[in-house]
N, C-alpha and C positions, 0 to 999 in steps of 0.2 A: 504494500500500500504506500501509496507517494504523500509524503508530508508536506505541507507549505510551509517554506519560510516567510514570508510576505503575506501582506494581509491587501495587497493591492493587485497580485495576480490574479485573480479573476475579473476583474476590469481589464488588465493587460491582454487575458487572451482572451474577453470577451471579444472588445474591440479588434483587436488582430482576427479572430476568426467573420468578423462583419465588414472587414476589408476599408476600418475607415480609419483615417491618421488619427492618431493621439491627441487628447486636446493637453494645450499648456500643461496645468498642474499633472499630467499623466505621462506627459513627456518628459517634465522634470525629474520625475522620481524614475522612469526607465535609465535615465544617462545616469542615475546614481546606484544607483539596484543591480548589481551584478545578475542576480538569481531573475527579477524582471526583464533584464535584457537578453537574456540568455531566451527566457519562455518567448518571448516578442519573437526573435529571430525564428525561433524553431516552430510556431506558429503559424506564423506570416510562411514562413518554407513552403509548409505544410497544405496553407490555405491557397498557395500561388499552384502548387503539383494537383492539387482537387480542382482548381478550376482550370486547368492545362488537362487535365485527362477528361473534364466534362465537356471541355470542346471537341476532344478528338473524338470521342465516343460516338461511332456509327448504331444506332437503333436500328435493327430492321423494323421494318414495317408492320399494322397488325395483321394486315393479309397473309403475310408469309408467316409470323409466328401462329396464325391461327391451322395453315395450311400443315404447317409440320408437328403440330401436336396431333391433328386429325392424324396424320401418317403415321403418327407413332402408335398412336389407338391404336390402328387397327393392325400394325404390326403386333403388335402387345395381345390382341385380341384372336391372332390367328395361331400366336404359337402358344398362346393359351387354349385352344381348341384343338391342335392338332398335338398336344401329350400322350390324351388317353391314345388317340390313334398309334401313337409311339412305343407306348406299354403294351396294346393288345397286339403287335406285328411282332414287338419280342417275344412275349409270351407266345407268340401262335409259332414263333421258328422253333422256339424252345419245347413245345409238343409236338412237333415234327419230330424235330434231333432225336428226342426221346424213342418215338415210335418206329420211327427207321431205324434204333439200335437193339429193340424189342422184336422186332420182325427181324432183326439179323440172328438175332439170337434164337428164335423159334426156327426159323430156317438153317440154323449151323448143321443139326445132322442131317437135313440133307445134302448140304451143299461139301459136305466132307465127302462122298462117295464119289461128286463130278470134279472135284478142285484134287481130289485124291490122284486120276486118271492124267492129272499134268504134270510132263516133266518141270516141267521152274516150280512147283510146290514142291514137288517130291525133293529134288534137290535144296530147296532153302529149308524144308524139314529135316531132311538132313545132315544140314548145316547149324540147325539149331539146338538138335539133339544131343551134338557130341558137344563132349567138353573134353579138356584135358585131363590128364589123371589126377593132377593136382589139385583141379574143382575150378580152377581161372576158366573166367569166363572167355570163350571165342569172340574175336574181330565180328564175324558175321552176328551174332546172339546182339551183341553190346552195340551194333549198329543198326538193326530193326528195332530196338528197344528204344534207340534214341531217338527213331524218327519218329516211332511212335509216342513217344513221349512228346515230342517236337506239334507233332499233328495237333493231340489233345490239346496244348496249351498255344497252338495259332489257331484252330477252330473260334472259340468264344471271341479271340482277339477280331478277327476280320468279320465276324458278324456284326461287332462292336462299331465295328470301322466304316459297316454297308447299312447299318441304320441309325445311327446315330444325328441326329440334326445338325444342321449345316448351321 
């Protein structure tokens, strides 16, 4: 909190902020008043930069400011409406993903007797099956593993990325 020393500063920057000269006895006690001359100047600064920035001050018009709050409304108003649209596309990819991994799974034994009959299964079976004596994991084993690792955890990403709002 600012103390006054002077009991005449508020006339000082009364005056200073009403842009009108001093009269005699106020201009007396400024030329004597360290602490008065000091407010005067930094006032008067103050009051000269407020009236230099109110002239440069371009207003637009109320046409336009009326024109661009409507815009904003109704921006404001359509991605307000198109949320739930947003949640139910996820949710409906997200019972897809589910179902197509449901039907993969009801369909595994069958598809083990047609996927059985091909050489690149047969071969990358096994390639999975063996291990070392040692129990170290095979190059091939640790590299299906990773992509599928890899898969799972770009899957959510790129659905992320294909609906998410712009």
């Amino acid at each position: 909190m600012m103390t006054r020393t002077c009991s005449h500063e508020d006339a000082v920057v009364a005056a200073a902020l009403a842009g009108h000269e001093l009269d005699a006895p106020l201009e007396a006690h400024v030329a004597g008043c360290a602490n008065c001359r000091e407010v005067h100047a930094l006032v008067s600064v103050l009051h000269d930069d407020r009236a230099d920035t109110l002239a440069q001050a371009q207003v637009p018009s109320a046409g336009l400011v009326w024109w661009k709050a409507t815009l904003r409304a109704r921006h404001e108003d359509a991605a307000r409406a198109t949320r739930p649209i947003t949640v139910v596309a996820a949710v409906t990819a997200a019972a897809v993903a589910g179902l197509l991994v449901s039907v993969a799974g009801l369909l595994a034994w069958w598809m083990q007797d047609a996927l059985a009959a091909q050489p690149i299964v047969q071969a990358l079976a096994a390639a999975m099956s063996t291990s070392d004596p040692s129990g170290a994991v095979s190059g091939v084993r640790l590299a299906v593993w990773l992509v599928a690792g890899a898969l799972l955890v770009a899957t959510p990403l790129l659905l992320y990325v294909a609906l998410r709002d712009e």
